[in-house]
Structure formats: structure tokens, C-alpha cells
C-alpha positions as CSV (number, residue, x, y, z in Angstrom):
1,X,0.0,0.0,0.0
2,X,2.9,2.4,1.3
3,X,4.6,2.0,-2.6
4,X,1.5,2.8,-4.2
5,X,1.3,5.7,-2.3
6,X,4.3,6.9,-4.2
7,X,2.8,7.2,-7.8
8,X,0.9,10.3,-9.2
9,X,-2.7,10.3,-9.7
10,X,-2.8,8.1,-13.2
11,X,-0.7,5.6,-11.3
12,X,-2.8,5.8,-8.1
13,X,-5.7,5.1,-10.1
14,X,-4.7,2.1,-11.8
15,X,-3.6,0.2,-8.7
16,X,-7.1,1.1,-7.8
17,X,-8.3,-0.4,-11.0
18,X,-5.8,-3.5,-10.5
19,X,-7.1,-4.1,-7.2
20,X,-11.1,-3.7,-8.9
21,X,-10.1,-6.7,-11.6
22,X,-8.6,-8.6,-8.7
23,X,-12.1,-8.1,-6.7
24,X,-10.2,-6.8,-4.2
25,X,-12.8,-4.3,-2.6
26,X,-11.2,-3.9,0.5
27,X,-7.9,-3.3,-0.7
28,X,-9.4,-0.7,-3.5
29,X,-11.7,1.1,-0.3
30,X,-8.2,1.5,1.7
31,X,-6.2,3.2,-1.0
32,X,-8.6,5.7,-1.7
33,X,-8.9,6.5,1.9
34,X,-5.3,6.9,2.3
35,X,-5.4,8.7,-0.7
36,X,-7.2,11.5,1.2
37,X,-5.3,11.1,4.4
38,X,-2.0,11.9,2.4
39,X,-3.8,14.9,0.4
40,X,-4.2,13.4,-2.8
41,X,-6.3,15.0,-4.8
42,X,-9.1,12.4,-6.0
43,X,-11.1,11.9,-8.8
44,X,-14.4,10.6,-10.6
45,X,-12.3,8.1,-11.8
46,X,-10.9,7.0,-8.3
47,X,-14.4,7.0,-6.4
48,X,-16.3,5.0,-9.5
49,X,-13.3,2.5,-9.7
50,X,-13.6,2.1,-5.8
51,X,-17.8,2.3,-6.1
52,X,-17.8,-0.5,-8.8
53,X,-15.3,-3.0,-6.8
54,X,-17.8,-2.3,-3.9
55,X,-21.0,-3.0,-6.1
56,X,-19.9,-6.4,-8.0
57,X,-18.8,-7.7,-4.0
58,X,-22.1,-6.9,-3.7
59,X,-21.4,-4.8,-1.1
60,X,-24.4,-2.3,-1.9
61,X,-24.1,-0.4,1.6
62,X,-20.4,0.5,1.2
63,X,-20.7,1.3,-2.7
64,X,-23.3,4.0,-1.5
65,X,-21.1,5.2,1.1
66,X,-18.2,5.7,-1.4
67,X,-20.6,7.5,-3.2
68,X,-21.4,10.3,0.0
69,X,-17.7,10.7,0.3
70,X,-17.8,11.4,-3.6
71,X,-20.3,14.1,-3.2
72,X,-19.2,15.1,0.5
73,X,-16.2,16.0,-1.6
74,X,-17.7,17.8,-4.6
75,X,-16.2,15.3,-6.9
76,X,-18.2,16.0,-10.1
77,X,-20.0,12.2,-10.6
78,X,-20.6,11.1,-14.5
79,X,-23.2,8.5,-15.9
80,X,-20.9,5.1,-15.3
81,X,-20.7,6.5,-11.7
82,X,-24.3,7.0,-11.4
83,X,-25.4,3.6,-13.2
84,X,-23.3,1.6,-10.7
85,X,-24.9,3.4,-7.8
86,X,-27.8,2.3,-9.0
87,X,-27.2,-1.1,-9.5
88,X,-25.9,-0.8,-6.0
89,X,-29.1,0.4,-4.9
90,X,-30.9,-2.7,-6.5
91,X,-28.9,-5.2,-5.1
92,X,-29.7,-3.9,-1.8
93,X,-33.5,-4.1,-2.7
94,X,-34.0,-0.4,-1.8
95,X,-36.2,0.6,-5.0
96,X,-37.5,3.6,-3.6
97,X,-34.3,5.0,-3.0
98,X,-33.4,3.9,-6.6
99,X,-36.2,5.7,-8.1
100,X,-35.5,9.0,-6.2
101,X,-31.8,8.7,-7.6
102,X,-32.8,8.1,-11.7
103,X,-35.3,11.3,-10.7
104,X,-32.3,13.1,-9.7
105,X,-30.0,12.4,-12.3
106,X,-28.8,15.3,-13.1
107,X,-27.6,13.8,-17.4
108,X,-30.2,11.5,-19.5
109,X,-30.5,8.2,-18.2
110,X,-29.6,5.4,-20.3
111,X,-30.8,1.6,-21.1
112,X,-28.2,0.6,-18.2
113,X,-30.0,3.5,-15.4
114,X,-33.4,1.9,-16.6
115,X,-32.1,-1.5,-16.3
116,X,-30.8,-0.9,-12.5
117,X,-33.6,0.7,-11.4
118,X,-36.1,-1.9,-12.9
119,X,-34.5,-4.6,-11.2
120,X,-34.8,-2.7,-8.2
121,X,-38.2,-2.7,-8.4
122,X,-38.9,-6.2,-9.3
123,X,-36.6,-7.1,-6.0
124,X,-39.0,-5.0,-3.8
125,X,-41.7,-6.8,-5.9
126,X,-43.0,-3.4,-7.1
127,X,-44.1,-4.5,-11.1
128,X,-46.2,-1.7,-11.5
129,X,-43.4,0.5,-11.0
130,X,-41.4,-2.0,-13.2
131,X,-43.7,-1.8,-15.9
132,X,-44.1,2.0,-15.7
133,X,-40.2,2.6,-16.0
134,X,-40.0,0.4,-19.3
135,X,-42.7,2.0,-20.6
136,X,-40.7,5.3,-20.2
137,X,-37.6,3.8,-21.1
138,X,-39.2,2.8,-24.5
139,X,-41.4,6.6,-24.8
140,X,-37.4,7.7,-24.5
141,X,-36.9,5.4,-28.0
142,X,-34.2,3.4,-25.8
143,X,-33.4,0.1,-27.1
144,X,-34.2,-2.0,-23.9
145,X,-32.0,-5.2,-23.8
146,X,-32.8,-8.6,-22.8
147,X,-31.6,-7.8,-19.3
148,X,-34.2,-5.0,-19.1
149,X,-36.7,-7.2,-20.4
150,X,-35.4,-10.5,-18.1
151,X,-35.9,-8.0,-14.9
152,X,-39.7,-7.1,-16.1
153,X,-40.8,-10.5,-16.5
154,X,-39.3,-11.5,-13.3
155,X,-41.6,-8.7,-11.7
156,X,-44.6,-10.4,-13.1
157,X,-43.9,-13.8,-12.1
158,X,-43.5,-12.4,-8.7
159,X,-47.4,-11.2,-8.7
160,X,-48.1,-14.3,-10.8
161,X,-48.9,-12.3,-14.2
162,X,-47.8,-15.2,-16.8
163,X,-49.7,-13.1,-19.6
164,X,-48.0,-10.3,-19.5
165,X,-44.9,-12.1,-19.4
166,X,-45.6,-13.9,-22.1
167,X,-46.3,-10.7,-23.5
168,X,-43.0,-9.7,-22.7
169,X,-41.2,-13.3,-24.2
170,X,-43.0,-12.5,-27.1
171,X,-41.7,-8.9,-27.3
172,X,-38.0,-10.0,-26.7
173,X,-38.5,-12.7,-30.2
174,X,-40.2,-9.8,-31.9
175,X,-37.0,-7.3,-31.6
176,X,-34.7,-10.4,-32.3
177,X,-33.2,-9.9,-29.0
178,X,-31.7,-13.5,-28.0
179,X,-33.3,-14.7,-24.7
180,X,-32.0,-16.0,-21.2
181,X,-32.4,-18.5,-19.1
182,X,-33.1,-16.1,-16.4
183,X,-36.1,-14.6,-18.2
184,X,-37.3,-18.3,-19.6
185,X,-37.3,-19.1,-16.2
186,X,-39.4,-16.5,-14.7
187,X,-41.9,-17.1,-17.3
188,X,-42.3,-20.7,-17.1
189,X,-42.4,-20.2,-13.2
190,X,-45.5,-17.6,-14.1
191,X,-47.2,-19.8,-15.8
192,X,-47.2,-22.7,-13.2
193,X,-48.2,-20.4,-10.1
194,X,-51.7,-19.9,-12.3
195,X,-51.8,-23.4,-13.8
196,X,-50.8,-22.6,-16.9
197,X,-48.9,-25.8,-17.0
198,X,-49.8,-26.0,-21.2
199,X,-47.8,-22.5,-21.4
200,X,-44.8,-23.6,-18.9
201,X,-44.0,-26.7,-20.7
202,X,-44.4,-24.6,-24.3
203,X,-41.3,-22.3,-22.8
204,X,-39.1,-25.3,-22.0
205,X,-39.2,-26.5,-25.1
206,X,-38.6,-22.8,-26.3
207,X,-35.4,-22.5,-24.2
208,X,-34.1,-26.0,-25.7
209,X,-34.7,-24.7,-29.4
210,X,-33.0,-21.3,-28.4
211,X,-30.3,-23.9,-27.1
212,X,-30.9,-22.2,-23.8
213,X,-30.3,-24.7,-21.1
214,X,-32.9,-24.9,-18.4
215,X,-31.5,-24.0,-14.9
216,X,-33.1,-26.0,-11.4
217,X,-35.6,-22.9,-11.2
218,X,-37.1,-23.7,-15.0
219,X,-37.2,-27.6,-14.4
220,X,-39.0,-27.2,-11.0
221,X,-40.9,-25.0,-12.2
222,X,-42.0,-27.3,-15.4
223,X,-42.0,-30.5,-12.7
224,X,-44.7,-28.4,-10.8
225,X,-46.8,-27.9,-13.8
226,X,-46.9,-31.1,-14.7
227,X,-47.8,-32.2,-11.5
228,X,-50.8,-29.5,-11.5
229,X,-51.8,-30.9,-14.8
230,X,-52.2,-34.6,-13.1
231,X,-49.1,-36.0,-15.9
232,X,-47.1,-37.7,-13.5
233,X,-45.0,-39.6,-16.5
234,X,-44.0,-36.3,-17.5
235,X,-43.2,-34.8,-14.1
236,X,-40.7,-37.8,-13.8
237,X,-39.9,-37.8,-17.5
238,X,-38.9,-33.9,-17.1
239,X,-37.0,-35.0,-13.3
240,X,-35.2,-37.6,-15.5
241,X,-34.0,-35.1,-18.0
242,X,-32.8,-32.9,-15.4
243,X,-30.9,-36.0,-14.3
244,X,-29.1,-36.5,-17.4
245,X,-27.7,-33.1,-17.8
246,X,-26.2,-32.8,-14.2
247,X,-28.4,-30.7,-12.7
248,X,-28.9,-31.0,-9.0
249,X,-32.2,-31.2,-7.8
250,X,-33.5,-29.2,-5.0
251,X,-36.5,-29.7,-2.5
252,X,-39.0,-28.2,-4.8
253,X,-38.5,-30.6,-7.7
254,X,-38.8,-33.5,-5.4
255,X,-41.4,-32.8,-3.6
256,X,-43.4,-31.8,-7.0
257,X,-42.5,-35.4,-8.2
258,X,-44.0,-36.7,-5.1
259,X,-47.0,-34.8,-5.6
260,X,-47.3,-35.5,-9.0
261,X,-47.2,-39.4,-8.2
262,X,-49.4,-38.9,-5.5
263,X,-52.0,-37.1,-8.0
264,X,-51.4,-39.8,-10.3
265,X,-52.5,-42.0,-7.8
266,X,-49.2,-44.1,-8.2
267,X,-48.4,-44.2,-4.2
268,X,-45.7,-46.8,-4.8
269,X,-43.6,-44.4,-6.7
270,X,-44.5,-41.8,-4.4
271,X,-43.0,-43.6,-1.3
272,X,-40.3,-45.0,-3.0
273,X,-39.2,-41.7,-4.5
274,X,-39.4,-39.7,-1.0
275,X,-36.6,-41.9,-0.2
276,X,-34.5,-41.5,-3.2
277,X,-34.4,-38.3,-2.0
278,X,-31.7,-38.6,0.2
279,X,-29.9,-39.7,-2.8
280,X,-29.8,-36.4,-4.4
281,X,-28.7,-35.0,-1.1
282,X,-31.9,-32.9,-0.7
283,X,-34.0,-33.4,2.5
284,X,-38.2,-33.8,2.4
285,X,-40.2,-31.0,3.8
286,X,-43.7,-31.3,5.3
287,X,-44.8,-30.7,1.3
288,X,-43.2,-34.2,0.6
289,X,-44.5,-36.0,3.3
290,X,-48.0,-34.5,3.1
291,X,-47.7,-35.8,0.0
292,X,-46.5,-39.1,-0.1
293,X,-48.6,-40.0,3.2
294,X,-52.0,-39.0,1.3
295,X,-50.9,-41.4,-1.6
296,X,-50.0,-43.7,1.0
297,X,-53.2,-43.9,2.0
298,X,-55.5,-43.6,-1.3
299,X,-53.2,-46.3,-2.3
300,X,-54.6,-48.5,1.1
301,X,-57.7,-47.8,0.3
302,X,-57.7,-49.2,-2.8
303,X,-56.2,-51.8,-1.7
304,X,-58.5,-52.4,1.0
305,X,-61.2,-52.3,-1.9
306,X,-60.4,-54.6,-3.5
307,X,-59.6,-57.3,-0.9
């Protein structure tokens, strides 16, 4: 630290930038305190460097305390400086104070301020104010991007609005703007919350022919609509397919395939798979036992029936 001390401001600043590619936040916070403390003169440069290694630790409180010291300072901020605030202010889920901050810009926003703030309101599960701000950003004629439109369907799944994003899916084919996984996912898991298990399982297949591969969200997602749709062969087919490609399960695909079996009225598979769970190193909830006792038992009396 002492020997970087030493340099001039251009060299100050990249060891601040060496320390940012190094994801050294600490490190990067340090110098440009002792910076100050030896009467260097800071600049833009030297905060955002310092206010970007802070964001991507995502360490969203100290980014936005760099960011008093920048104005405590009168250090004149530019765009890349406020974007990364921003950002900063999503990760932290404070949406309200990343609203007030776009409204105070004091330069144009751009695709990247809309696309922080968005996904700030679709982490405070605010999709009204999601949908109003890419509404805007479009009136502005900015080119929204697939992250922009990944963050607004994710705000609709949260209130369970698959149509809308579907909408949305349909918007990001219609400007030839290649899809994620992340936004797939959110629409699939849309769909399912309402039942839409038809719609879900259309989107898997869409993510496999955009060579998009399906994450543990999208496959327990698809799992559960099969199960609400009473296709238990597919629920496992899907859990199988999962299987193949390496995925690790988690406790929301299996207890969906044990709900699906128990729908199916197949109790045998249902009990049998609740203890393959332990196989995939995932522990049954109360979901999975519910579950696999009530096929348990429709299974007995059947059983019982027919004796």
C-alpha cells in the first residue's frame, strides 16, 4: 500500500483499478482513503473504480457510502458512476431510493440506469413500477435489452402475471433480441403459479430450441406444472432429463415429483421416490411428506377395496 502511495494520480488510479479486476474491494476502499489522508487530490475516476469494486462484492451499503464521500467531496459524478450506484441500490433491494436517484440524475438516463432501477423494483416486488419505467424507457426510444426485459418479467412472475410475461417473451423474439435462461425461467415459473402448465412446458421446449439450457428454477418450475396438470410420467420424465444433464435437484423438484405421483394416484412411486431423495442430497419438507402420506393412504384404500 505504502509503494502505491508513491505514484501520481494516473498511477494511483490504476492500482485502484488492478485491485477492482482482482475483486479486491477492501484493498481498493483502503487506498482511496489513504489517498485522502496523504492529500491526494481524488477523482471521478478514483471513487467509480472504488464504487464498482464495492457493487460487484455486492457490497451495496459501502458502494453507496463511497458514493457520499464522492459528493461530500464535490467530486463531479458522471453517468458510469451513477449507473453503478444504481445497481448498487438494486442489489440492496431499496427501490425507492433507486427511483429518487434516476429522478435526480442530473444527465439522461440510459438503457443501463433503466435497467438498474427496474431490477430494483422487481426485488421489492413493485411490477407496477417495473412496468411503468419500461414503458418510459421505450417513450425515451431506448433500445431495452434482454436484461431489461429478463428484470420485467421477473416482476410479473412475482405477482403471478404469466400473460404479461408472455407478452413480454413475445416482445423480446419480436425485436430479435436472443433470450436467457433467467427470463425463460421466470416465465415458465409464471405460468405454473396460475396453472398454466400447457404454457410452462411450451417455454421449455422454447429455451431448448434457443439452445438455452434450463436451470433447477425452470425444471421445477416445469416438474410443478406437470404435477398440477395430473401428468405424473411427465413430471418424472422432465425430473429424468434434469438428471441426465447434471443438474442437482432441490427440495422443490422433489417434492413436486412426489405430488405428482401422489395425484397420479401411483403411491408406490411416491414412497419409493421420497426416499430417493436422500440420494440427491436434498432433505423432504412437510410438502413431501403431506404428500407421499395422502398417496399412502389412497393407495390403502384401494387396496382395502379390492380385498
Amino acid at each position: 500500500m505504502e509503494s502505491a502511495l508513491s505514484g501520481d494520480l494516473a498511477g494511483l488510479n490504476y492500482a485502484l483499478g488492478a485491485f477492482q479486476q482482482r475483486a479486491l474491494w477492501q484493498d481498493a476502499l483502503h487506498l482511496l482513503h489513504a489517498m485522502h489522508s496523504r492529500i491526494v487530490e481524488r477523482d471521478a475516476k478514483s471513487f467509480g473504480v472504488v464504487l464498482s469494486s464495492c457493487e460487484r462484492a455486492e457490497k451495496w451499503q459501502t458502494a453507496l457510502l463511497v458514493l457520499d464521500e464522492l459528493q461530500t467531496h464535490r467530486v463531479e459524478s458522471n453517468l458510469i458512476i451513477r449507473n453503478t450506484a444504481l445497481s448498487a441500490w438494486a442489489k440492496g433491494h431499496q427501490w425507492q431510493q433507486a427511483l429518487a436517484f434516476l429522478r435526480d440524475m442530473p444527465m439522461c438516463p440510459d438503457v443501463f440506469s433503466y435497467n438498474a432501477a427496474i431490477s430494483a423494483c422487481e426485488k421489492g416486488s413493485q411490477w407496477l413500477q417495473a412496468m411503468a419505467l419500461l414503458e418510459e424507457l421505450e417513450t425515451r426510444q431506448l433500445r431495452g435489452t434482454v436484461v431489461t426485459y429478463g428484470a420485467a418479467i421477473s416482476a410479473c412472475e412475482k405477482v403471478e402475471d404469466w400473460e404479461r410475461a408472455l407478452l413480454l417473451l413475445c416482445t423480446l423474439s419480436q425485436r430479435r433480441l436472443q433470450s436467457s435462461i433467467i427470463a425463460h425461467s421466470a416465465g415458465v415459473s409464471a405460468c405454473e403459479k396460475k396453472g398454466q402448465w400447457l404454457h410452462a412446458l411450451q417455454l421449455l421446449v422454447e429455451a431448448e430450441e434457443q439452445n438455452l439450457l434450463p436451470d433447477v428454477v425452470a425444471y421445477s418450475a416445469g416438474i410443478s406444472a406437470r404435477e398440477k396438470g395430473g401428468v405424473w410420467e411427465q413430471a418424472m420424465a422432465l425430473l429424468q432429463q434434469l438428471l441426465q444433464l447434471g443438474i442437482q435437484g432441490n427440495v422443490v423438484t422433489c417434492s413436486a415429483v412426489v405430488s405428482a405421483c401422489e395425484k397420479g394416484a401411483v403411491w408406490q412411486r411416491a414412497g419409493r421416490f421420497l426416499l430417493q431423495m436422500k440420494a440427491f442430497q436434498v432433505e423432504a419438507n412437510a410438502l413431501s411428506f403431506n404428500a407421499a402420506i395422502v398417496a399412502c393412504a389412497e393407495g390403502q384404500k384401494s387396496f382395502s377395496g379390492t380385498g
